[in-house]
ZATITOR-209958 format. One line per field, with one value per residue (C-alpha): residue number from 1; residue in three letters; x, y, z. Coordinates in steps of 0.001 Angstrom, whole numbers, always signed. Layout:
REM ZATITOR-209958
pos = [NUM; ...]
code = [Ala; ...]
c1 = [X; ...]
c2 = [Y; ...]
c3 = [Z; ...]
***
This chain:
REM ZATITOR-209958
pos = [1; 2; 3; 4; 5; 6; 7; 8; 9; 10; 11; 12; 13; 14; 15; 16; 17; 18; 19; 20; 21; 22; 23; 24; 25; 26; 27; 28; 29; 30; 31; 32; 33; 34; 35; 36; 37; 38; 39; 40; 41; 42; 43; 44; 45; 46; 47; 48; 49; 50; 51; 52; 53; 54; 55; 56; 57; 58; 59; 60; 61; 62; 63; 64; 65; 66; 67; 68; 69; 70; 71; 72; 73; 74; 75; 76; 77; 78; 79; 80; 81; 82; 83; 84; 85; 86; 87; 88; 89; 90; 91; 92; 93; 94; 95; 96; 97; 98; 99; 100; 101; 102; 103; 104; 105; 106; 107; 108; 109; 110; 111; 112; 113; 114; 115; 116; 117; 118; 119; 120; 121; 122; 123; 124; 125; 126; 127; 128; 129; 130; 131; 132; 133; 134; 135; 136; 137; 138; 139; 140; 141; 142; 143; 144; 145; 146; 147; 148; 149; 150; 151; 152; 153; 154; 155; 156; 157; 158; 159; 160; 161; 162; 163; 164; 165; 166; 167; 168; 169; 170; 171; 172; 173; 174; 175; 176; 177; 178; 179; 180; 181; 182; 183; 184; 185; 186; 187; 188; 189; 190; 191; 192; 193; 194; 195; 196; 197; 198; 199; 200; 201; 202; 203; 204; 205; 206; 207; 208; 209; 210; 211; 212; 213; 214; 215; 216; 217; 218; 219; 220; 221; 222; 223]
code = [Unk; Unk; Unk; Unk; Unk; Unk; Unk; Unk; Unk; Unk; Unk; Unk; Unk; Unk; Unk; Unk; Unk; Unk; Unk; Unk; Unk; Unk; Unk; Unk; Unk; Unk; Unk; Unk; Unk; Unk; Unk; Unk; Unk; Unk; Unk; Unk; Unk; Unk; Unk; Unk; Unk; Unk; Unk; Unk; Unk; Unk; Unk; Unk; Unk; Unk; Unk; Unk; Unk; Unk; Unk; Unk; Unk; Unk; Unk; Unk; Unk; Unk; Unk; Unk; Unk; Unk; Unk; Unk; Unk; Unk; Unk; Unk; Unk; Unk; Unk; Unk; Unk; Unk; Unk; Unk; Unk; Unk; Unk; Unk; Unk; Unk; Unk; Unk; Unk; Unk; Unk; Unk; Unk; Unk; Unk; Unk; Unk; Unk; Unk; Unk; Unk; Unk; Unk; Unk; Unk; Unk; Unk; Unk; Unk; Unk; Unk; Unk; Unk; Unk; Unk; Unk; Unk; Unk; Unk; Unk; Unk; Unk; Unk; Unk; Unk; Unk; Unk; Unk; Unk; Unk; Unk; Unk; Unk; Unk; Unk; Unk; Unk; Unk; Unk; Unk; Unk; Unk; Unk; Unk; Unk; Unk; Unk; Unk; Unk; Unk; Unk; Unk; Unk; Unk; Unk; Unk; Unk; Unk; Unk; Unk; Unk; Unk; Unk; Unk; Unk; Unk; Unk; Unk; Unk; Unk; Unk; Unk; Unk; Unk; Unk; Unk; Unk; Unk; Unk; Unk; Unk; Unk; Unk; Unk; Unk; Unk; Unk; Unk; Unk; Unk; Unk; Unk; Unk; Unk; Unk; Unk; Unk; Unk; Unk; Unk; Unk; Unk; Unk; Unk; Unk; Unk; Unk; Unk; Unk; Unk; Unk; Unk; Unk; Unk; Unk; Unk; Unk; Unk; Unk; Unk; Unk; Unk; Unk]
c1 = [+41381; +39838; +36212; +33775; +33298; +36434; +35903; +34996; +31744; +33398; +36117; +33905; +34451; +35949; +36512; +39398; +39371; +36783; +33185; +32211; +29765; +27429; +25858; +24212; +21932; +21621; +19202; +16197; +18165; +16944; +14973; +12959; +12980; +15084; +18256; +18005; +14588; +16227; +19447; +17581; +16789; +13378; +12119; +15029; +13978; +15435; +18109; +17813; +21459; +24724; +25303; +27684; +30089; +28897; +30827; +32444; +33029; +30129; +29318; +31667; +30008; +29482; +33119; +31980; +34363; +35860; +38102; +41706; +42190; +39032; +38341; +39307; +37280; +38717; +38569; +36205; +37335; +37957; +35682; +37553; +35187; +31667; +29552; +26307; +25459; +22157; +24832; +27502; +29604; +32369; +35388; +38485; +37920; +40441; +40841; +41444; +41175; +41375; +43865; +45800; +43227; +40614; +39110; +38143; +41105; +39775; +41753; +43421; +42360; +38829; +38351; +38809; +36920; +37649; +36178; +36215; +38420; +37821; +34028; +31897; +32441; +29529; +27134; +28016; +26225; +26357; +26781; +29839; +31194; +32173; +33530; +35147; +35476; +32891; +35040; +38694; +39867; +42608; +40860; +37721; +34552; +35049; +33491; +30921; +29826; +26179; +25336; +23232; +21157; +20725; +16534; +15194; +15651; +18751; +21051; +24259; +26920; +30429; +32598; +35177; +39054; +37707; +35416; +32061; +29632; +26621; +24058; +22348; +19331; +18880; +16685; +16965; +19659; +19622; +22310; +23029; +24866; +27971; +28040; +24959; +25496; +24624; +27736; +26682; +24432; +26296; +29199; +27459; +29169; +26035; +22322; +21269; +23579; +23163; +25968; +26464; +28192; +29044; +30464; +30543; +26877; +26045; +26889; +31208; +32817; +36189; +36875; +37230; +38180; +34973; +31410; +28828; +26935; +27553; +25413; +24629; +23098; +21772; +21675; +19916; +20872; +18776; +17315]
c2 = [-19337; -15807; -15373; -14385; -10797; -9804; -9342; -5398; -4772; -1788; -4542; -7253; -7598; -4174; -2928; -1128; +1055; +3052; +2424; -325; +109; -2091; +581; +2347; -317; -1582; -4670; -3854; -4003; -7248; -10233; -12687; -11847; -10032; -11366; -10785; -12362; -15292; -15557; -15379; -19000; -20300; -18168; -15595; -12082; -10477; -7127; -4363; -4147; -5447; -6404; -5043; -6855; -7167; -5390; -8359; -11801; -13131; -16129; -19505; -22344; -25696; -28267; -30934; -34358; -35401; -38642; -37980; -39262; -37974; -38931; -35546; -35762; -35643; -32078; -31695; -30421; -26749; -25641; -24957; -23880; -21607; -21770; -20429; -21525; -19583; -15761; -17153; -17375; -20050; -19275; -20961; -20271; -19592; -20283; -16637; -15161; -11614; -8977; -7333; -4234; -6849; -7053; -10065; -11114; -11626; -12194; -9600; -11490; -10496; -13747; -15764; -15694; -15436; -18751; -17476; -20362; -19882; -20462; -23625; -25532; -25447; -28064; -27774; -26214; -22209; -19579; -20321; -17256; -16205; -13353; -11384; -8112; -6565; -5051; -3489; -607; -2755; -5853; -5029; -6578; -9131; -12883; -12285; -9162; -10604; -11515; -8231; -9907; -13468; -14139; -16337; -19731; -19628; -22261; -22053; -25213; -25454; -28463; -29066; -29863; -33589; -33000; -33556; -30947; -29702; -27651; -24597; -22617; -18430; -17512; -13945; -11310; -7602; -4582; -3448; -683; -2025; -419; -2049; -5803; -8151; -9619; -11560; -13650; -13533; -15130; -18037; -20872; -22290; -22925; -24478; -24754; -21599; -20057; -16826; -15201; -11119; -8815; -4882; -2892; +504; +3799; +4028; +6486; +7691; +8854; +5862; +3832; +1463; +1213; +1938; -1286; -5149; -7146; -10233; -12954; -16473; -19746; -22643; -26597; -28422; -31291]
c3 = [-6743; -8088; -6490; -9229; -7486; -8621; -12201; -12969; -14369; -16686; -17904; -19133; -23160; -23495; -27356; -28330; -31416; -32979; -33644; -36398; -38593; -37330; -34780; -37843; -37654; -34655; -32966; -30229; -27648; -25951; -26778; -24159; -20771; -18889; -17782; -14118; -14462; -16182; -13983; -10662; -8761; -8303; -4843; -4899; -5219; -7921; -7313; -9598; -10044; -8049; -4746; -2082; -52; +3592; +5654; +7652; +7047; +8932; +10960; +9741; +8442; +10643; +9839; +7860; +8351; +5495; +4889; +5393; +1355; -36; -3636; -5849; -9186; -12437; -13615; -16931; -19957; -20638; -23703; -26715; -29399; -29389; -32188; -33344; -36784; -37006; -36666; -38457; -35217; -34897; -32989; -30962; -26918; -24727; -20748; -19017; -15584; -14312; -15074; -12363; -12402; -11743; -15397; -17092; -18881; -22711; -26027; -28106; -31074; -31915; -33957; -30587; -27227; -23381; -21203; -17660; -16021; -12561; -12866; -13756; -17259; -19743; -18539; -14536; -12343; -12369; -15249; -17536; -18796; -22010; -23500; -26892; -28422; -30664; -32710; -32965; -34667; -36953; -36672; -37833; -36981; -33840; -33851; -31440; -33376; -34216; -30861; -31028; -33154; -31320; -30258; -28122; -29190; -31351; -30595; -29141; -29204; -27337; -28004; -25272; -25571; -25336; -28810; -26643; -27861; -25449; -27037; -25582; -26731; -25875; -23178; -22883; -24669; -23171; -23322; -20102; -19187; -17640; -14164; -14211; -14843; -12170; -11636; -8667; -10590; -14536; -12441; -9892; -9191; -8239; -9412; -13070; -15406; -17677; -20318; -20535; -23651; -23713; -25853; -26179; -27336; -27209; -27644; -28299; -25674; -27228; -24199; -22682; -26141; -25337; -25173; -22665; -22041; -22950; -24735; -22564; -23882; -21438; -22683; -21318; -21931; -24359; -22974]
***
């Protein structure tokens, strides 16, 4: 199983391709409050940017006794679809994991999007991850293309491979450069259940065939 540090903060919801015309006119670049504000847990202080590893593996946690046939629950059902009626977005997702240079695997298609399988399901606990291209050169325009434009309290619904839909509703959407993301927290396996949908914002580098920063949006459940 892939830990959630592995995924590259340059890698998340690259772009390939040339800029699109939508940077002529672009958004403010967030809405709400900021994400590390919104992301961080109820006494936790809040990091101005990634962690580091620690430098050895630490102390091992106490053995907890388990029955020799413990009970293994039924794993829930991957999402398949991520809408948000309010932008106009509505496109297929897709289970990925990590690439062998340790990017978030996302797919070519710019009409679909990339769930990050090896983290928490929309609706457990932890940040669900979800990513897609902003745009391609051939392709065009990508689905998640108006996310630049999503404010607080536009709502967000995912329907899983079962058909059961949970709705969401924006908390906070910010560009962040992507050196800077704070992986630690975008990808926690632990903590409310949040989802968190990026795609490419920014100035395009052609040196690099991408964009600087991401645009990350955090949703919340509705209750």
């Amino acid at each position: 199983m892939r830990p959630a540090a592995a995924v590259a903060a340059l890698g998340v919801a690259v772009a390939v391709g040339v800029p699109a015309a939508w940077q002529l006119t672009r958004e403010p670049a967030a809405a709400g409050a900021p994400i590390e504000q919104v992301l961080a847990e109820p006494g936790r202080p809040v990091s101005s940017g990634p962690t580091t590893a620690p430098a050895g593996p630490g102390p091992l946690p106490p053995v907890t006794v388990r029955d020799a046939a413990p009970t293994v629950a039924a794993a829930a059902p991957a999402p398949a679809r991520l809408r948000v009626p309010g932008l106009g977005i509505d496109a297929p997702v897709d289970p990925v994991g990590v690439r062998d240079d340790g990017q978030m695997a996302i797919p070519d298609d710019v009409d679909r999007v990339g769930w990050y399988r090896f983290g928490p399901v929309p609706g457990d606990a932890g940040s669900a991850v979800v990513a897609g291209h902003v745009d391609d050169r051939e392709q065009g325009l990508g689905e998640l293309a108006p996310l630049r434009t999503a404010d607080v309290g536009t709502e967000v619904e995912v329907t899983d491979a079962a058909g059961t839909a949970t709705r969401w509703r924006v908390a906070s959407r910010e560009e962040v450069v992507k050196q800077a993301l704070p992986l630690d927290r975008l990808f926690a396996r632990e903590g409310a259940p949040r989802l968190v949908v990026v795609t490419c914002g920014g100035e395009f580098l052609p040196e690099y065939g991408s964009y600087e920063s991401n645009v990350v949006v955090i949703a919340e459940p509705v209750p």
